[in-house]
mmCIF entry with sequence, helices, sheets and N, C-alpha, C, O atoms, coordinates in Angstrom:
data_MODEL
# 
_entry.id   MODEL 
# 
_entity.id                         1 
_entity.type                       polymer 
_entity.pdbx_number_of_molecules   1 
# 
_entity_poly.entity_id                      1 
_entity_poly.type                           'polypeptide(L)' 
_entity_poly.nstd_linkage                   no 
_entity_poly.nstd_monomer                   no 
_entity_poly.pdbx_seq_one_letter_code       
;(UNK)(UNK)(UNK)(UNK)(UNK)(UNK)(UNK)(UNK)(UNK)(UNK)(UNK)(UNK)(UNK)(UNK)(UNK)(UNK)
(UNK)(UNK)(UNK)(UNK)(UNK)(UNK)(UNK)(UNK)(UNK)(UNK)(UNK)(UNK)(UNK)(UNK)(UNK)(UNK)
(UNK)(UNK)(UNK)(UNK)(UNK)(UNK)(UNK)(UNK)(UNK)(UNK)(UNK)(UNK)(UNK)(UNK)(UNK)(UNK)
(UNK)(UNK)(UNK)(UNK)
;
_entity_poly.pdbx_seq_one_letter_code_can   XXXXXXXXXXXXXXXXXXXXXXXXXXXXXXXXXXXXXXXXXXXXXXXXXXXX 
_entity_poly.pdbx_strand_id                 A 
# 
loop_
_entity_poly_seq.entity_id 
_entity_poly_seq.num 
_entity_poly_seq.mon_id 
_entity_poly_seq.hetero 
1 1  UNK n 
1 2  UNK n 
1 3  UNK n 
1 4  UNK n 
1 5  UNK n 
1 6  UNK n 
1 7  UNK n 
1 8  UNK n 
1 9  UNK n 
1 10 UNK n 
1 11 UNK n 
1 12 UNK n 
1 13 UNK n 
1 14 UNK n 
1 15 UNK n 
1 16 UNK n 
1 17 UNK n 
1 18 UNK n 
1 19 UNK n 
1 20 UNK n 
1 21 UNK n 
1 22 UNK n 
1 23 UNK n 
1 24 UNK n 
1 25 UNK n 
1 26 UNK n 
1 27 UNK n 
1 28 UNK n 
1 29 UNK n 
1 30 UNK n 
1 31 UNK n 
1 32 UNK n 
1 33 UNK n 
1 34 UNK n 
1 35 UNK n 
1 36 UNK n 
1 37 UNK n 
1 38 UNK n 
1 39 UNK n 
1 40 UNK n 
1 41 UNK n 
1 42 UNK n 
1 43 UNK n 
1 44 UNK n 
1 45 UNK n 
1 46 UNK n 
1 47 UNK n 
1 48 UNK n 
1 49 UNK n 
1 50 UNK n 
1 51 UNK n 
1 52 UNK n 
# 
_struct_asym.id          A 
_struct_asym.entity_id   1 
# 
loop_
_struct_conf.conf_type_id 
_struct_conf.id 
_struct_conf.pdbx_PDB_helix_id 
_struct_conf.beg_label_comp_id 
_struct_conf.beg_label_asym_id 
_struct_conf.beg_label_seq_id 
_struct_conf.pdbx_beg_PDB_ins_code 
_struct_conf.end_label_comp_id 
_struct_conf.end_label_asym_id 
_struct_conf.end_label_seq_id 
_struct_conf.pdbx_end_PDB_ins_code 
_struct_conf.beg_auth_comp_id 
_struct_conf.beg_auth_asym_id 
_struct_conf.beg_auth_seq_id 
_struct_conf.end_auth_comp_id 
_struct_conf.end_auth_asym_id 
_struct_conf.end_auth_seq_id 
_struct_conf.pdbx_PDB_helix_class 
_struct_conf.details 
_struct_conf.pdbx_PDB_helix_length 
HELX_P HELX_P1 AA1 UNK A 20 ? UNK A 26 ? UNK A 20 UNK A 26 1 ? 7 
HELX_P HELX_P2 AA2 UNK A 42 ? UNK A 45 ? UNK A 42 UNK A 45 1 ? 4 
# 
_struct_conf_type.id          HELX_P 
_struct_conf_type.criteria    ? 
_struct_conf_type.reference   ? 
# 
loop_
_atom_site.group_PDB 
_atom_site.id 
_atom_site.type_symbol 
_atom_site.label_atom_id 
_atom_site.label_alt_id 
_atom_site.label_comp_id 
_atom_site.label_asym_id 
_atom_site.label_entity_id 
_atom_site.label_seq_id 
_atom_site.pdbx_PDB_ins_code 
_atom_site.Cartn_x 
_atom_site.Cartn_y 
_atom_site.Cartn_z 
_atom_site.occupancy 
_atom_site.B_iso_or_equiv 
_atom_site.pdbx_formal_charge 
_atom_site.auth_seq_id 
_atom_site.auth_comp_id 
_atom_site.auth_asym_id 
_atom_site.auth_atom_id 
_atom_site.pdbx_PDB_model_num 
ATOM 1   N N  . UNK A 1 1  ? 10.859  101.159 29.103 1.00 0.00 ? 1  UNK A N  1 
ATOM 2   C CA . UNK A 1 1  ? 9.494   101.444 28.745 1.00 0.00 ? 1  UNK A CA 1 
ATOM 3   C C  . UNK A 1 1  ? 8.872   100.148 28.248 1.00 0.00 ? 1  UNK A C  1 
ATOM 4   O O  . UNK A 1 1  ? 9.553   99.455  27.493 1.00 0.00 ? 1  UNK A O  1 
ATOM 5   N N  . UNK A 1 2  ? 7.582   99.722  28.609 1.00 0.00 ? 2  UNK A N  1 
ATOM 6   C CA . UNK A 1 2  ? 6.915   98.575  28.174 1.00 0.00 ? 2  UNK A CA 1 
ATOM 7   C C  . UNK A 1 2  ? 5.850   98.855  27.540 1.00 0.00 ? 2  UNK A C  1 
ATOM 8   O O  . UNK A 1 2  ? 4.901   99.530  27.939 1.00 0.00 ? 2  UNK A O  1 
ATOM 9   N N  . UNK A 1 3  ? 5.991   98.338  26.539 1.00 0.00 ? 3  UNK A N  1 
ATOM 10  C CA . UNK A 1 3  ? 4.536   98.668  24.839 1.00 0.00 ? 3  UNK A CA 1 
ATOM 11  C C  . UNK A 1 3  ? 3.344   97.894  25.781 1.00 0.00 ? 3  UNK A C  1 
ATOM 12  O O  . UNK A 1 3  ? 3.464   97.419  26.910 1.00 0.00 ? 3  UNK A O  1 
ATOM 13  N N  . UNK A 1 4  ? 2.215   97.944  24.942 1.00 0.00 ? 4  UNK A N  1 
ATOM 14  C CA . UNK A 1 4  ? 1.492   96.703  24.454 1.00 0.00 ? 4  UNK A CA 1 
ATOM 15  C C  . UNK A 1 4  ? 1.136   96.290  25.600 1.00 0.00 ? 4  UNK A C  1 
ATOM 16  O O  . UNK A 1 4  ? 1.081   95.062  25.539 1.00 0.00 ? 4  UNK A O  1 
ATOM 17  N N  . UNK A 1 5  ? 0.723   96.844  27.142 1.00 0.00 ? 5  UNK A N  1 
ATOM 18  C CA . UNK A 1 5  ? 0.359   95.784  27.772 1.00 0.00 ? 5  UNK A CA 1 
ATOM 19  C C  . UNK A 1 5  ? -1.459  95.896  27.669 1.00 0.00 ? 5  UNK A C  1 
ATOM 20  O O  . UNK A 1 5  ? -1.957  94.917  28.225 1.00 0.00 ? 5  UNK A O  1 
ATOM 21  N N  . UNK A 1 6  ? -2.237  96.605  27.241 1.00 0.00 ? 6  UNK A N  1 
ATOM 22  C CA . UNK A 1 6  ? -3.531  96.590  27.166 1.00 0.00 ? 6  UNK A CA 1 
ATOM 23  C C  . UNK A 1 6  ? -3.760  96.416  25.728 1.00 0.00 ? 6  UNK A C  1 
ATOM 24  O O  . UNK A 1 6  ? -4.566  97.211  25.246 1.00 0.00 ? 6  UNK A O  1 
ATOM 25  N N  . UNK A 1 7  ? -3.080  95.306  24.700 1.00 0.00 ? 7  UNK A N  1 
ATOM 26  C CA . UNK A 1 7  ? -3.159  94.537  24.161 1.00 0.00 ? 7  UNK A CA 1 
ATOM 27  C C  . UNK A 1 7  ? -3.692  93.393  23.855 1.00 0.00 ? 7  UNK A C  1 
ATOM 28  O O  . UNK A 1 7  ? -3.496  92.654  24.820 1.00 0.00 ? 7  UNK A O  1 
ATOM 29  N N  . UNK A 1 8  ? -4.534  92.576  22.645 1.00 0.00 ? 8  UNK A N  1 
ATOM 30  C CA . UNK A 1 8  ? -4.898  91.481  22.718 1.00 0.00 ? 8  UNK A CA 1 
ATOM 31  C C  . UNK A 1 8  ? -4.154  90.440  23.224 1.00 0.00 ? 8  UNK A C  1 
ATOM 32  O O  . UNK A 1 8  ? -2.978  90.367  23.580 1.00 0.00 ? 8  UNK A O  1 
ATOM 33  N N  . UNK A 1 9  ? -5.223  89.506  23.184 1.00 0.00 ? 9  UNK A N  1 
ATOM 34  C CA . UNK A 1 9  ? -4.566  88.382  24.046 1.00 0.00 ? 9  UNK A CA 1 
ATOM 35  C C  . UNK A 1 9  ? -3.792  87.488  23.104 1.00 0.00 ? 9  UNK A C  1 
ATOM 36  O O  . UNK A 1 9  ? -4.249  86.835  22.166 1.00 0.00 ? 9  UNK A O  1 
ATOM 37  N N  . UNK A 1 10 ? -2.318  87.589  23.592 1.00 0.00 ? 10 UNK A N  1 
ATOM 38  C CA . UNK A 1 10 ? -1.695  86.695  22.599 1.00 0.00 ? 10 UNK A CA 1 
ATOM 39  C C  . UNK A 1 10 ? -0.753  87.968  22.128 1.00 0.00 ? 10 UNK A C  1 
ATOM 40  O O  . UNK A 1 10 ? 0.251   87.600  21.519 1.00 0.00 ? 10 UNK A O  1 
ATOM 41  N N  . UNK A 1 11 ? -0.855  89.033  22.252 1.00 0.00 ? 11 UNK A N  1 
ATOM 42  C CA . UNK A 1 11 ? -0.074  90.353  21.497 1.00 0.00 ? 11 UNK A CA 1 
ATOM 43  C C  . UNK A 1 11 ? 1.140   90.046  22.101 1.00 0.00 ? 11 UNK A C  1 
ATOM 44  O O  . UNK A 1 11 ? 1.227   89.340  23.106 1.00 0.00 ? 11 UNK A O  1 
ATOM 45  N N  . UNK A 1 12 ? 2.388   90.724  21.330 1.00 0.00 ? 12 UNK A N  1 
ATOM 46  C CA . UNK A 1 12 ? 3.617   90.728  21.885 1.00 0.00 ? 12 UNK A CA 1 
ATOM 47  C C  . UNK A 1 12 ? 3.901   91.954  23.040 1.00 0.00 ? 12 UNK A C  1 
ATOM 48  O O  . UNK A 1 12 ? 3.221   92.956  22.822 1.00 0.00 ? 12 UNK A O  1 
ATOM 49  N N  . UNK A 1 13 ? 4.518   92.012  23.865 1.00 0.00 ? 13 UNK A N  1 
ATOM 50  C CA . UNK A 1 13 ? 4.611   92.880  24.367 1.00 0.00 ? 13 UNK A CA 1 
ATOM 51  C C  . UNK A 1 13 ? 5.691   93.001  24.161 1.00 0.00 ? 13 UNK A C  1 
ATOM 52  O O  . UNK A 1 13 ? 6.408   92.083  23.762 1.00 0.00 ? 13 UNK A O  1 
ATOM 53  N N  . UNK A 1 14 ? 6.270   94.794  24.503 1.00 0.00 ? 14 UNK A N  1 
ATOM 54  C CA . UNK A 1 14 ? 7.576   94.969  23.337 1.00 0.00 ? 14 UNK A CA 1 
ATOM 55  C C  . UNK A 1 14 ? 8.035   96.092  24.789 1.00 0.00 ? 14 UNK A C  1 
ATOM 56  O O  . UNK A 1 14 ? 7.291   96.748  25.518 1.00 0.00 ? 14 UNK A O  1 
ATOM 57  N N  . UNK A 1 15 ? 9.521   95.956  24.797 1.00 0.00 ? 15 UNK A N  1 
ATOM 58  C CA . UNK A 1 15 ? 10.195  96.304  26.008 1.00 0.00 ? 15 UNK A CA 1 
ATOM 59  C C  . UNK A 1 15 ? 11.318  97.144  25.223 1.00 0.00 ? 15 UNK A C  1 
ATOM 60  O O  . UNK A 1 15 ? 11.873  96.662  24.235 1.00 0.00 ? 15 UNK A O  1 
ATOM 61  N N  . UNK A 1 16 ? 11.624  98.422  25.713 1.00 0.00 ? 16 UNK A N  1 
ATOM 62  C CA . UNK A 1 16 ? 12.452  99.427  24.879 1.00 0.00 ? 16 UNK A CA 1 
ATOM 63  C C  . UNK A 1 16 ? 13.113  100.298 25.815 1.00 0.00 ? 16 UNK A C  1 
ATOM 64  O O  . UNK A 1 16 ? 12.427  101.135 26.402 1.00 0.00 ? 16 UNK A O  1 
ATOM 65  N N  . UNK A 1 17 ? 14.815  100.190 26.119 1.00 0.00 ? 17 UNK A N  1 
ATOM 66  C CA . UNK A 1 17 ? 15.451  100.583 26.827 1.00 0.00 ? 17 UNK A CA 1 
ATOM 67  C C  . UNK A 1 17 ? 16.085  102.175 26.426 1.00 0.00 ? 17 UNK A C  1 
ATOM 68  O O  . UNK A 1 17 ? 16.910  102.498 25.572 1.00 0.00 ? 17 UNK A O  1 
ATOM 69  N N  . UNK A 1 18 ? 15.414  102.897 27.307 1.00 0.00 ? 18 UNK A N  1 
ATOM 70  C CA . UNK A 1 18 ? 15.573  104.487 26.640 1.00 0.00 ? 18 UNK A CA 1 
ATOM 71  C C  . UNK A 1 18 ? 16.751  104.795 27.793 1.00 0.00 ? 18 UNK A C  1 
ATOM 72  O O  . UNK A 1 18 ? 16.872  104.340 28.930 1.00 0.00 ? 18 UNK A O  1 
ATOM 73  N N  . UNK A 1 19 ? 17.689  105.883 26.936 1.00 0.00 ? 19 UNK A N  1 
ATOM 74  C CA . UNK A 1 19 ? 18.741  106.484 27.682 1.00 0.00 ? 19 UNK A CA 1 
ATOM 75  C C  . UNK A 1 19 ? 19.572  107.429 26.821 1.00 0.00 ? 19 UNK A C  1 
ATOM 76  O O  . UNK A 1 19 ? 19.244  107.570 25.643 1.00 0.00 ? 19 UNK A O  1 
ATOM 77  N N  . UNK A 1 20 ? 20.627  108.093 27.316 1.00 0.00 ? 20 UNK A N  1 
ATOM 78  C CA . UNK A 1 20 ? 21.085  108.955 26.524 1.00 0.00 ? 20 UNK A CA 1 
ATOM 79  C C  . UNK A 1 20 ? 20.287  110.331 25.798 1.00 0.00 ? 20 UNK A C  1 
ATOM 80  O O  . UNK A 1 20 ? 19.139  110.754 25.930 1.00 0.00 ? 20 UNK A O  1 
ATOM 81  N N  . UNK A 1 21 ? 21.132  110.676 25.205 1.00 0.00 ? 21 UNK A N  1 
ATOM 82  C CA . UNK A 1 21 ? 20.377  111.636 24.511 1.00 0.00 ? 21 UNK A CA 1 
ATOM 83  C C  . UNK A 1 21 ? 18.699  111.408 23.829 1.00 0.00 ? 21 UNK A C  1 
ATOM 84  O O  . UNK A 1 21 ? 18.014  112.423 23.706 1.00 0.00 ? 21 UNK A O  1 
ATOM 85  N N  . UNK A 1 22 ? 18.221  110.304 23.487 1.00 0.00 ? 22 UNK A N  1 
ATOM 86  C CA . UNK A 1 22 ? 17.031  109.975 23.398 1.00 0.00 ? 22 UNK A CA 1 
ATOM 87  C C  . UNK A 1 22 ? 16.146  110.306 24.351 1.00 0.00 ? 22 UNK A C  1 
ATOM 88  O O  . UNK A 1 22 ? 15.258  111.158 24.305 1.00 0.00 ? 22 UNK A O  1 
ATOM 89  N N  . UNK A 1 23 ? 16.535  109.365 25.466 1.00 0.00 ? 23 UNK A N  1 
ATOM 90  C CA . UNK A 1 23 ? 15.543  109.939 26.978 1.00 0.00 ? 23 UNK A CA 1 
ATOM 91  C C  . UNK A 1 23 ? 16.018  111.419 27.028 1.00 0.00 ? 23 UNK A C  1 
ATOM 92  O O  . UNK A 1 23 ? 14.999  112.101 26.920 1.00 0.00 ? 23 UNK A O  1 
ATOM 93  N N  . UNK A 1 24 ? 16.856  112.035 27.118 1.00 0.00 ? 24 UNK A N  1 
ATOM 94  C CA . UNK A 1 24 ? 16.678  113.193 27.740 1.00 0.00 ? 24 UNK A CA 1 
ATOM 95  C C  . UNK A 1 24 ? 16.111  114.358 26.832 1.00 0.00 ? 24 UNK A C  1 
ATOM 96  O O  . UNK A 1 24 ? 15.485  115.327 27.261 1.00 0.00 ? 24 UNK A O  1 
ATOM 97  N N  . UNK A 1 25 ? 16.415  114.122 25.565 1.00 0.00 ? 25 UNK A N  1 
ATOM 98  C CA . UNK A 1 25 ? 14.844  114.868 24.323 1.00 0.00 ? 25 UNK A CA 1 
ATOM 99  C C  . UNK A 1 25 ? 13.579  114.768 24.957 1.00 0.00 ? 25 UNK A C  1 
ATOM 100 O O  . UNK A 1 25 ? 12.790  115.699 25.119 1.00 0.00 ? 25 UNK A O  1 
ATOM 101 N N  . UNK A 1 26 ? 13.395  113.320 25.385 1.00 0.00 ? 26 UNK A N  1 
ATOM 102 C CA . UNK A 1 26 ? 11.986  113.176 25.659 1.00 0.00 ? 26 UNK A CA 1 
ATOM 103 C C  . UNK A 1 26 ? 11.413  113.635 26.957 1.00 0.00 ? 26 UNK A C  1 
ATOM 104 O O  . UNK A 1 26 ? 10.217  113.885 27.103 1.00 0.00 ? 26 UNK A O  1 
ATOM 105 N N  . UNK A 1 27 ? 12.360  113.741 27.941 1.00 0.00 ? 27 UNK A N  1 
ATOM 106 C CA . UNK A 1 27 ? 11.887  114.409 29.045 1.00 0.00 ? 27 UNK A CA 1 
ATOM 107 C C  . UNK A 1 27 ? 12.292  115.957 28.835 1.00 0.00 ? 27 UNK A C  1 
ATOM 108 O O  . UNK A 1 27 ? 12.277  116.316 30.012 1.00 0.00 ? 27 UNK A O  1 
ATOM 109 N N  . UNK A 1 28 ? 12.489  116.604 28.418 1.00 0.00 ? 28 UNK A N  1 
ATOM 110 C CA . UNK A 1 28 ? 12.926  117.826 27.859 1.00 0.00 ? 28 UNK A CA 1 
ATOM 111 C C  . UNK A 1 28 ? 11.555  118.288 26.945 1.00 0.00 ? 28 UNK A C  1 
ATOM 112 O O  . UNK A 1 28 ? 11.602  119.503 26.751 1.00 0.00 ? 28 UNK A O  1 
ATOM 113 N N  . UNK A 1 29 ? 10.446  117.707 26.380 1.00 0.00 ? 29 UNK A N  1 
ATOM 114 C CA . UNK A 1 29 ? 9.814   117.904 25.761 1.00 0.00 ? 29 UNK A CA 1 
ATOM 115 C C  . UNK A 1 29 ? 8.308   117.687 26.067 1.00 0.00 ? 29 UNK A C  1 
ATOM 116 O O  . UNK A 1 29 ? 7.237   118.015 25.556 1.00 0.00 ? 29 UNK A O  1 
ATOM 117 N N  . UNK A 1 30 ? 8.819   116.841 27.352 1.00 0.00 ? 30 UNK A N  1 
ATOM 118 C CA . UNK A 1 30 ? 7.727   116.689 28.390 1.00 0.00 ? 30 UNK A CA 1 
ATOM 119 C C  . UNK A 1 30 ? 7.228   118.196 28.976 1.00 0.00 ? 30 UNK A C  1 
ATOM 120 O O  . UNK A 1 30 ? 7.829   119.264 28.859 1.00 0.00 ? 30 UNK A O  1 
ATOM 121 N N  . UNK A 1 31 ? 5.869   117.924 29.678 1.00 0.00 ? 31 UNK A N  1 
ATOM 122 C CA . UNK A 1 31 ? 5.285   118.914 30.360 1.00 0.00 ? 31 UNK A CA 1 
ATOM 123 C C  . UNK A 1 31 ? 4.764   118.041 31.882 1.00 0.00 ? 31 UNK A C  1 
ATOM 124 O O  . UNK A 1 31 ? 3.862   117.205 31.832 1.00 0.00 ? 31 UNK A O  1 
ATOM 125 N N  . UNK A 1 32 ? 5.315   118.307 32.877 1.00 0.00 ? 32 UNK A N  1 
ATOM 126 C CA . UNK A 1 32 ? 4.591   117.903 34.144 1.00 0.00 ? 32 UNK A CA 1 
ATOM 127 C C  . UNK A 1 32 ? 3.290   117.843 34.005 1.00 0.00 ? 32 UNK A C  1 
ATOM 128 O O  . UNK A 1 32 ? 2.614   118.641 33.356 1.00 0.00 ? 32 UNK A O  1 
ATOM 129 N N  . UNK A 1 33 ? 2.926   116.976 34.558 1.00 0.00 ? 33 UNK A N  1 
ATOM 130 C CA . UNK A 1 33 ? 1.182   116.750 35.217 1.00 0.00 ? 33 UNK A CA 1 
ATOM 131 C C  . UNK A 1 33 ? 1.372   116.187 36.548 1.00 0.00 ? 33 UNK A C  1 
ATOM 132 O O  . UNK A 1 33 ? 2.306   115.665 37.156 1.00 0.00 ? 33 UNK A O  1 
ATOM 133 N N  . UNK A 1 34 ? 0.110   116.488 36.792 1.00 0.00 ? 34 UNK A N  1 
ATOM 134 C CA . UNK A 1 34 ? -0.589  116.131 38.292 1.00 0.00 ? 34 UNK A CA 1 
ATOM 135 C C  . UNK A 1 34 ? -1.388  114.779 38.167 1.00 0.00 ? 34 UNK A C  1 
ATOM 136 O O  . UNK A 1 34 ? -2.417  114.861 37.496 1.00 0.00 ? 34 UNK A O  1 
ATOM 137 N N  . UNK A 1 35 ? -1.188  113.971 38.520 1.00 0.00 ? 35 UNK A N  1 
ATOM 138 C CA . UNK A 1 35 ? -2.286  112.389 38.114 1.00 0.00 ? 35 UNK A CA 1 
ATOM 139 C C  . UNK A 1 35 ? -2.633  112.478 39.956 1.00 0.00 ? 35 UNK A C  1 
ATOM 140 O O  . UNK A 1 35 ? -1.780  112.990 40.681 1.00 0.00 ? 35 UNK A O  1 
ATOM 141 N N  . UNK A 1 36 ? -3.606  112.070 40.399 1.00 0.00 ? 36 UNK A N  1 
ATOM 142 C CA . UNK A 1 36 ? -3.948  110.963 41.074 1.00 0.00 ? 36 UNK A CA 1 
ATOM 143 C C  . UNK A 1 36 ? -4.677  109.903 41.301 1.00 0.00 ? 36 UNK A C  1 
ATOM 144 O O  . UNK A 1 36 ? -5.898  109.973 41.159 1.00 0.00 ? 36 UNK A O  1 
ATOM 145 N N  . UNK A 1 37 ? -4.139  108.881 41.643 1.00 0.00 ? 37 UNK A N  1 
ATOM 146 C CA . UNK A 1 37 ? -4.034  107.339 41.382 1.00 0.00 ? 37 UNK A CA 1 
ATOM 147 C C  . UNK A 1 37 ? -4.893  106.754 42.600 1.00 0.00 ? 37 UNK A C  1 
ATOM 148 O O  . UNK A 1 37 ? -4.260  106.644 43.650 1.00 0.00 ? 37 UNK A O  1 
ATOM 149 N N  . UNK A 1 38 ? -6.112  106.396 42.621 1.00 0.00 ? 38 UNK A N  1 
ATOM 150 C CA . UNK A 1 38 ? -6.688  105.631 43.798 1.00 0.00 ? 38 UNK A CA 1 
ATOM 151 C C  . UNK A 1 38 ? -6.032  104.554 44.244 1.00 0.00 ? 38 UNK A C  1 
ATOM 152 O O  . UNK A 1 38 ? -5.164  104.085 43.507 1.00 0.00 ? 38 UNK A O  1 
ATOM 153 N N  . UNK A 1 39 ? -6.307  103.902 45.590 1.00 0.00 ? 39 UNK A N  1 
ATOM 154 C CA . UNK A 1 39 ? -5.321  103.344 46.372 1.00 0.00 ? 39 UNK A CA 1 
ATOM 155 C C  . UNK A 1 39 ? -7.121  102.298 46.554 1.00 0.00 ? 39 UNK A C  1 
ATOM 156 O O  . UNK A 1 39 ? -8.258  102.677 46.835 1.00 0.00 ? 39 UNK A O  1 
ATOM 157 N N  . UNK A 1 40 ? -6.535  100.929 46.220 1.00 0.00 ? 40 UNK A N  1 
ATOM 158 C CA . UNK A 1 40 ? -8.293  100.158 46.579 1.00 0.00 ? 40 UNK A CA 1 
ATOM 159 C C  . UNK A 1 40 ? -7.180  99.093  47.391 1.00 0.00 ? 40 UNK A C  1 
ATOM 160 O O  . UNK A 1 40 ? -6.039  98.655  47.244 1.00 0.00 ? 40 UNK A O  1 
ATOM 161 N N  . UNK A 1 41 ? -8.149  99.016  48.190 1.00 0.00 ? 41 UNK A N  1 
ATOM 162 C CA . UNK A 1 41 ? -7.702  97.241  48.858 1.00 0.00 ? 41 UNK A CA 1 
ATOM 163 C C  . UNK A 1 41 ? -7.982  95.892  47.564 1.00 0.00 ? 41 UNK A C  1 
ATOM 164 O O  . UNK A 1 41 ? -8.342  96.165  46.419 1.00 0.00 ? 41 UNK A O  1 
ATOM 165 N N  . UNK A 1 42 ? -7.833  95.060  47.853 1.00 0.00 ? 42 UNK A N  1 
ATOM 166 C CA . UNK A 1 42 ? -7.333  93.665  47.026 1.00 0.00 ? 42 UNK A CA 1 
ATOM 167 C C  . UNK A 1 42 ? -9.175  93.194  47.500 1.00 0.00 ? 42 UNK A C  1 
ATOM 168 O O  . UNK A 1 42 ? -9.939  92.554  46.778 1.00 0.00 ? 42 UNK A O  1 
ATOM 169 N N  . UNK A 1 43 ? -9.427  93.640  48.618 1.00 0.00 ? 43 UNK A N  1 
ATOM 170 C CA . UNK A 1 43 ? -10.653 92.360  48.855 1.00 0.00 ? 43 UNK A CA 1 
ATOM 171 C C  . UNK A 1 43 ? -11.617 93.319  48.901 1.00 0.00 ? 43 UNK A C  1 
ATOM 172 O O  . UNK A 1 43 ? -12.740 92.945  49.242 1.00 0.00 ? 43 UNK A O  1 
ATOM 173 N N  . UNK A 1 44 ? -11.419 94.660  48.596 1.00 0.00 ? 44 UNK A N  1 
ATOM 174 C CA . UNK A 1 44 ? -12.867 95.670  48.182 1.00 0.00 ? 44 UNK A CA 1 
ATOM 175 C C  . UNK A 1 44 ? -13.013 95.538  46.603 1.00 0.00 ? 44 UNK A C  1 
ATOM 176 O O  . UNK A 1 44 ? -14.106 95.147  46.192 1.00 0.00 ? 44 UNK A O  1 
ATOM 177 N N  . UNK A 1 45 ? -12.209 95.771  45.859 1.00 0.00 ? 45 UNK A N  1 
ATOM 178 C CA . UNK A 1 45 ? -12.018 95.415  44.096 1.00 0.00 ? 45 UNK A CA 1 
ATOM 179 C C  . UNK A 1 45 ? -12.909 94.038  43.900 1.00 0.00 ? 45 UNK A C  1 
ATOM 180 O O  . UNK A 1 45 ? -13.644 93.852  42.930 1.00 0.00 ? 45 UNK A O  1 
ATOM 181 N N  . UNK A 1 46 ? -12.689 92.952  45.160 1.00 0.00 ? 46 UNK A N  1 
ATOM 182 C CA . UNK A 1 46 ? -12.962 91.634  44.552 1.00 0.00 ? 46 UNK A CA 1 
ATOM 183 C C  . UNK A 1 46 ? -14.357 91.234  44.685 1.00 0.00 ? 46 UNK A C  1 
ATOM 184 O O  . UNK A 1 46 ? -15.069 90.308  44.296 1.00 0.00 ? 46 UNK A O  1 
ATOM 185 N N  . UNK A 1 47 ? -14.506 92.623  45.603 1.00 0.00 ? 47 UNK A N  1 
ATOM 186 C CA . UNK A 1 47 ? -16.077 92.193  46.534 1.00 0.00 ? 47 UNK A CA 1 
ATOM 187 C C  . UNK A 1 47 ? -17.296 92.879  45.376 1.00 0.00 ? 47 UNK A C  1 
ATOM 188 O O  . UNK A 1 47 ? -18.441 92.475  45.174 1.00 0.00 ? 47 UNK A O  1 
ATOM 189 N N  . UNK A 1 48 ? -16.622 93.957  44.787 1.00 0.00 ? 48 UNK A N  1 
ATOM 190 C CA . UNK A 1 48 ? -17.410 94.662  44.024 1.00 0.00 ? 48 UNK A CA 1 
ATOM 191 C C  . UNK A 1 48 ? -18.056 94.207  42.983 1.00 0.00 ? 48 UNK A C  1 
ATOM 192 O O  . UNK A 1 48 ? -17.639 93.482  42.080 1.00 0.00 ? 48 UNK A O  1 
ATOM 193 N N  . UNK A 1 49 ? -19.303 94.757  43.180 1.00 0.00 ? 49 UNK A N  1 
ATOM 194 C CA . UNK A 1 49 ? -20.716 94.338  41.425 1.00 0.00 ? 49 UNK A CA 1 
ATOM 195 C C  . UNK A 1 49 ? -19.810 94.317  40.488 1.00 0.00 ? 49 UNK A C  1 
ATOM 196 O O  . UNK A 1 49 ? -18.908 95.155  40.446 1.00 0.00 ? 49 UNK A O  1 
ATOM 197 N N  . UNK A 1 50 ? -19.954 93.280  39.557 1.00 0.00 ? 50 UNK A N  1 
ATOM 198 C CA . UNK A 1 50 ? -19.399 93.140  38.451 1.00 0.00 ? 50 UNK A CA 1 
ATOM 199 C C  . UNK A 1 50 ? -20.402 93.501  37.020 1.00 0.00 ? 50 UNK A C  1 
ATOM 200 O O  . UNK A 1 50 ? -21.506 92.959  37.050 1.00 0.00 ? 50 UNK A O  1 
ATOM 201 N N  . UNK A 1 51 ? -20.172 94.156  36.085 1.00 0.00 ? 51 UNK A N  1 
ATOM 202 C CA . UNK A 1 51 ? -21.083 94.296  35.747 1.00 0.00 ? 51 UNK A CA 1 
ATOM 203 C C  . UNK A 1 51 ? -21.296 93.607  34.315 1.00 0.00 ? 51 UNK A C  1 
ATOM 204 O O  . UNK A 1 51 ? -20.393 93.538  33.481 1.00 0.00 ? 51 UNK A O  1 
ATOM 205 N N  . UNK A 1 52 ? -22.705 93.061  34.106 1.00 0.00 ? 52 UNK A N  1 
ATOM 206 C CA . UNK A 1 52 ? -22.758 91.394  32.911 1.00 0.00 ? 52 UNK A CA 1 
ATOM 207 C C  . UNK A 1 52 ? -22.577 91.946  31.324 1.00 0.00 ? 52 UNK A C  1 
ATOM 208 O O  . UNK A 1 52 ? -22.573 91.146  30.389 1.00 0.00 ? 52 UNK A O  1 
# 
């Protein structure tokens, strides 16, 4: 799992290796969801109004 990445600039980012009985509490306590995730090209994102 990786902390902190929409963090200030300069923040640590903090990396935390889950397993064992820990992870499996936590997915055990989980609830499924449905996300969906748009799919953009690299040169439509770049082309787009930026806004000031």
């Amino acid at each position: 799992m990786v902390d902190n990445l929409a963090g200030l600039d300069g923040a640590e980012v903090g990396v935390r290796i889950l397993h064992g009985e820990t992870l499996l509490a936590m997915i055990e306590r989980s609830r499924p969801q449905i996300t969906y995730w748009p799919t953009f090209k690299a040169a439509e994102y770049d082309q787009a109004e930026r806004l000031r």
